[in-house]
GUPAVO-992657 format. One record per residue: residue number from 1; x, y, z of N, C-alpha, C, O, CB in turn. Coordinates in steps of 0.2 Angstrom, whole numbers. Each point is the difference from the previous one (the first is absolute). Glycine has a CB too. Layout:
! GUPAVO-992657
<rec NUM, <X, Y, Z>, <X, Y, Z>, <X, Y, Z>, <X, Y, Z>, <X, Y, Z>>
...
! end
This chain:
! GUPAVO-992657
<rec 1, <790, -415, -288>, <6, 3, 3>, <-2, 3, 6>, <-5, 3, 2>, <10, 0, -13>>
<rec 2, <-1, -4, 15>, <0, 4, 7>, <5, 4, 1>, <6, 0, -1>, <-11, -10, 6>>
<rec 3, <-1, 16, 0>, <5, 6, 1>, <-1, -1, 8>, <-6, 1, 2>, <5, 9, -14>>
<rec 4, <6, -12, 19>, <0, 2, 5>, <6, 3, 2>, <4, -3, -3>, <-12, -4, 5>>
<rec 5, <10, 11, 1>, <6, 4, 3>, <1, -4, 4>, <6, -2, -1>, <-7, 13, 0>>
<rec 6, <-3, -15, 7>, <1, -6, 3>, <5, -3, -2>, <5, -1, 3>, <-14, 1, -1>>
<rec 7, <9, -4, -8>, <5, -3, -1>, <9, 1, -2>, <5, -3, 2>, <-17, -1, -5>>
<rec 8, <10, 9, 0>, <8, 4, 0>, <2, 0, 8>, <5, -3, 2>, <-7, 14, -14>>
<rec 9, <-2, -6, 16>, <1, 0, 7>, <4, -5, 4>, <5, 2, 3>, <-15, 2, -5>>
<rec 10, <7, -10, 2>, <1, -5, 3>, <8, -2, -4>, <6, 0, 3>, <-20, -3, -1>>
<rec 11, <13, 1, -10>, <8, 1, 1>, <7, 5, 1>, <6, -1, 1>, <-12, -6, -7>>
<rec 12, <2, 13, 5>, <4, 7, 2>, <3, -4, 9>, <6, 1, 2>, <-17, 12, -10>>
<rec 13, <7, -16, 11>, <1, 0, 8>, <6, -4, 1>, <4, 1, 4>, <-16, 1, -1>>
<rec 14, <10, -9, -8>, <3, -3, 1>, <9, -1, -2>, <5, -3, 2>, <-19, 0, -1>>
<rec 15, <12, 9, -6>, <10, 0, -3>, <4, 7, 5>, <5, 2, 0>, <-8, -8, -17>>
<rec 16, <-4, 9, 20>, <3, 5, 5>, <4, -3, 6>, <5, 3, 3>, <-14, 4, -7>>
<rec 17, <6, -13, 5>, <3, -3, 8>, <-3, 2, 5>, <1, 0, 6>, <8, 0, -8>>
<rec 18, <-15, 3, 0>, <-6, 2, 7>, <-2, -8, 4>, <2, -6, -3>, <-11, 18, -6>>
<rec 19, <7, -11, 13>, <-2, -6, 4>, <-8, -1, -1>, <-4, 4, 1>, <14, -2, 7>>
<rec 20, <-11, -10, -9>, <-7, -2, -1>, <-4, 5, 2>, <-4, 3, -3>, <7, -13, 4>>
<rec 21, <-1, 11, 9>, <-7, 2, 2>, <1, 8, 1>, <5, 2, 2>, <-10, -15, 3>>
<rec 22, <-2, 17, -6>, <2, 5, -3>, <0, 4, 8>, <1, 6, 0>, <-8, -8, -15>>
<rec 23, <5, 0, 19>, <-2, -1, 7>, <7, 6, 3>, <0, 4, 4>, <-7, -19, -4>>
<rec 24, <13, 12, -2>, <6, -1, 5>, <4, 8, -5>, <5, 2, 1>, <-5, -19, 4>>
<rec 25, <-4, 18, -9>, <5, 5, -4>, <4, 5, 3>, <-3, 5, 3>, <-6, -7, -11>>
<rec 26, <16, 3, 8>, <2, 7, 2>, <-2, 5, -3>, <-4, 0, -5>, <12, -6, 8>>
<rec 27, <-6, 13, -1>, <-3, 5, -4>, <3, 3, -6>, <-3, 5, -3>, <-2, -3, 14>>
<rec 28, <12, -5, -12>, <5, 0, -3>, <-5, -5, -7>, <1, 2, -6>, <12, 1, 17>>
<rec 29, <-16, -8, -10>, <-2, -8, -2>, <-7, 3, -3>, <-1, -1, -6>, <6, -8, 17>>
<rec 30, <-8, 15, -6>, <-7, 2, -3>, <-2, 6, -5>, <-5, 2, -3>, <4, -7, 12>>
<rec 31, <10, 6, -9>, <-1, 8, -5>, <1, -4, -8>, <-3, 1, -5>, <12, 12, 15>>
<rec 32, <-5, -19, -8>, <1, -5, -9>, <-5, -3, -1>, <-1, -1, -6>, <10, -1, 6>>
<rec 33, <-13, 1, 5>, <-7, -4, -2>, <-3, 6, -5>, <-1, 0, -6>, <-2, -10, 18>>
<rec 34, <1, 15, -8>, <-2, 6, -4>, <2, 1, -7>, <-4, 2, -5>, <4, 2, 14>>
<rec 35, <6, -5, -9>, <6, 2, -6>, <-4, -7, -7>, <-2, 0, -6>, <19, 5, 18>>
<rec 36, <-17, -10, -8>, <-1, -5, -5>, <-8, -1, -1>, <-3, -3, -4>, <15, -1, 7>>
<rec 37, <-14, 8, 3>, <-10, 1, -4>, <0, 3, -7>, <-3, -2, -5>, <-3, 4, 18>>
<rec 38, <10, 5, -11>, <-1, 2, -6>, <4, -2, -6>, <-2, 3, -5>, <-2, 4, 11>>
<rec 39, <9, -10, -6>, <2, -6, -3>, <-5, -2, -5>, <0, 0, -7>, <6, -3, 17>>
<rec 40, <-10, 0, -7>, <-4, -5, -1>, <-5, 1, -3>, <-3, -4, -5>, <6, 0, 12>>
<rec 41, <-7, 11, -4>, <-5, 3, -3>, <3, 1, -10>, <-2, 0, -6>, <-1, 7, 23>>
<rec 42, <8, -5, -15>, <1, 3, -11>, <2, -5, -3>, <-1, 0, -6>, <7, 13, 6>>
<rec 43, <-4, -21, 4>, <2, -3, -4>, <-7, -4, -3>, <-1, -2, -6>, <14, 1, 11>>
<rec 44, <-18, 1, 2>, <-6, -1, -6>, <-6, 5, -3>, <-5, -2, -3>, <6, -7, 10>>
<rec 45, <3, 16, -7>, <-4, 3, -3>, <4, 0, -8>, <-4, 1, -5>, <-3, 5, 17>>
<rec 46, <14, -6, -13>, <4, -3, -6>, <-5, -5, -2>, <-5, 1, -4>, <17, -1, 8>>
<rec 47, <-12, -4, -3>, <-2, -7, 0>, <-10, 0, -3>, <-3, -3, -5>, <14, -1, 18>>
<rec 48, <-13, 8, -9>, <-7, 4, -4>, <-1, 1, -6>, <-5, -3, -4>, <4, 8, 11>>
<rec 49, <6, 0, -8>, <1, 5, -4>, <4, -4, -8>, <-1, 2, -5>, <3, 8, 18>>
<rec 50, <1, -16, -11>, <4, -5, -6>, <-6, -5, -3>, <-1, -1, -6>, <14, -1, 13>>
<rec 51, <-17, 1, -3>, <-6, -5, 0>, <-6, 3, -3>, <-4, -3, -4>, <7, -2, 16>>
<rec 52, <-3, 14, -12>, <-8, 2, -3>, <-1, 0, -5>, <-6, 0, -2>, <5, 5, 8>>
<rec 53, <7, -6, -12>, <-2, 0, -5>, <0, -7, -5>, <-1, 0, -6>, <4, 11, 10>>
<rec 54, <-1, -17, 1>, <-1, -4, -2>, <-8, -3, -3>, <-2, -3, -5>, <15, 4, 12>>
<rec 55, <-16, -1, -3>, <-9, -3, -3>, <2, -5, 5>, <1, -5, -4>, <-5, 7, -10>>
<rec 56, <6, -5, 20>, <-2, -5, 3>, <-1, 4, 5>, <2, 5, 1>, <3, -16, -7>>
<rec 57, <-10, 5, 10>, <-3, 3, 6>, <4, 0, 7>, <4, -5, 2>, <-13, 1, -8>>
<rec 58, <9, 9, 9>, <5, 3, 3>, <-5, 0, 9>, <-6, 4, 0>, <15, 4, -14>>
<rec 59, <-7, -11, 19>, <0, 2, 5>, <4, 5, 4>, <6, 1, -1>, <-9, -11, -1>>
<rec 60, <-1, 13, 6>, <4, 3, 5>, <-1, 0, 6>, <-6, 3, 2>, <9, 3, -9>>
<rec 61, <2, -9, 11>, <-1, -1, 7>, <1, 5, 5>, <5, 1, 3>, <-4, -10, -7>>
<rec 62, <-9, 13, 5>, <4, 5, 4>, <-6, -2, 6>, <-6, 3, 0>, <12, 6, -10>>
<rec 63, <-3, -13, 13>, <-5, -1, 6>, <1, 5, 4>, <6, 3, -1>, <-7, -15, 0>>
<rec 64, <-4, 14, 8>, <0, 7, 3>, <3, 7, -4>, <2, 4, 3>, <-2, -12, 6>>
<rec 65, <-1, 8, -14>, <2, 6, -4>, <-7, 5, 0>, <-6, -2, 1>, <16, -7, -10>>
<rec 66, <-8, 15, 7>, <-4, 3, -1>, <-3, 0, -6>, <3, -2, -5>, <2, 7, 12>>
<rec 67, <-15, -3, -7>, <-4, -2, -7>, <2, 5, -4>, <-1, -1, -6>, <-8, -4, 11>>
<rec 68, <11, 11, -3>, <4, 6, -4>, <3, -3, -3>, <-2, -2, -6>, <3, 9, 12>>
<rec 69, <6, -8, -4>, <5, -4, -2>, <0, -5, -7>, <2, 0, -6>, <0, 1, 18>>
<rec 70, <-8, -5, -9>, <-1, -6, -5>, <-5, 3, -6>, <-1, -3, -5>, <4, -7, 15>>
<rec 71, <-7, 14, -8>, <-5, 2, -5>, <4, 6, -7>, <-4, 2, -4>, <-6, -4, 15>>
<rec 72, <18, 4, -11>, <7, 3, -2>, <0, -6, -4>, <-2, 0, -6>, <8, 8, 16>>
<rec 73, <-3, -14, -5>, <4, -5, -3>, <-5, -2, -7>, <2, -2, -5>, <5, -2, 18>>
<rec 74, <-15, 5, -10>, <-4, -5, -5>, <-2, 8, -7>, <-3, -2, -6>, <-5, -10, 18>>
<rec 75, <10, 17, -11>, <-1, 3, -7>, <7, -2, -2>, <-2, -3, -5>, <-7, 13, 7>>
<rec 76, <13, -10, -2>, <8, 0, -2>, <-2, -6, -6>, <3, 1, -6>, <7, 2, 20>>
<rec 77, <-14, -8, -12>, <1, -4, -4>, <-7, 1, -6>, <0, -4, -5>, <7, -2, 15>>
<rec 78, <-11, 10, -9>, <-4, 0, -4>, <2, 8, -7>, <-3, 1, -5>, <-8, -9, 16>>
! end
């Protein structure tokens, strides 16, 4: 199983009507991207959290994330 917020993300963006490039964002454009980071952020930590007790091996993609962070994420599971 994989856990990335990334992926929620991406579709979060895409059923918002944001525009591809992230370049051109109004600021009206950039307060929802925010809105839908954290969106994204709980639907994969839901998603963590449904997965830990299953016994299969569980990724989490937390690329540029903090080792804090992820050293949290890695007791949660033990």
């Amino acid at each position: 199983k994989i856990v990335n917020s990334d992926i929620s993300l991406e579709w979060l963006k895409k059923n918002s009507g944001l525009p591809e490039d992230m370049n051109d964002l109004t600021k009206e454009q950039r307060s929802t991207l925010g809105k839908l980071q954290h969106q994204s952020r709980q639907i994969a930590k839901d998603k963590m959290m449904k997965y830990r007790g299953d016994g299969n091996g569980v990724i989490i993609d937390g690329t540029g994330g903090s080792i804090k962070v992820m050293e949290k994420q890695v007791q949660e599971f033990t």
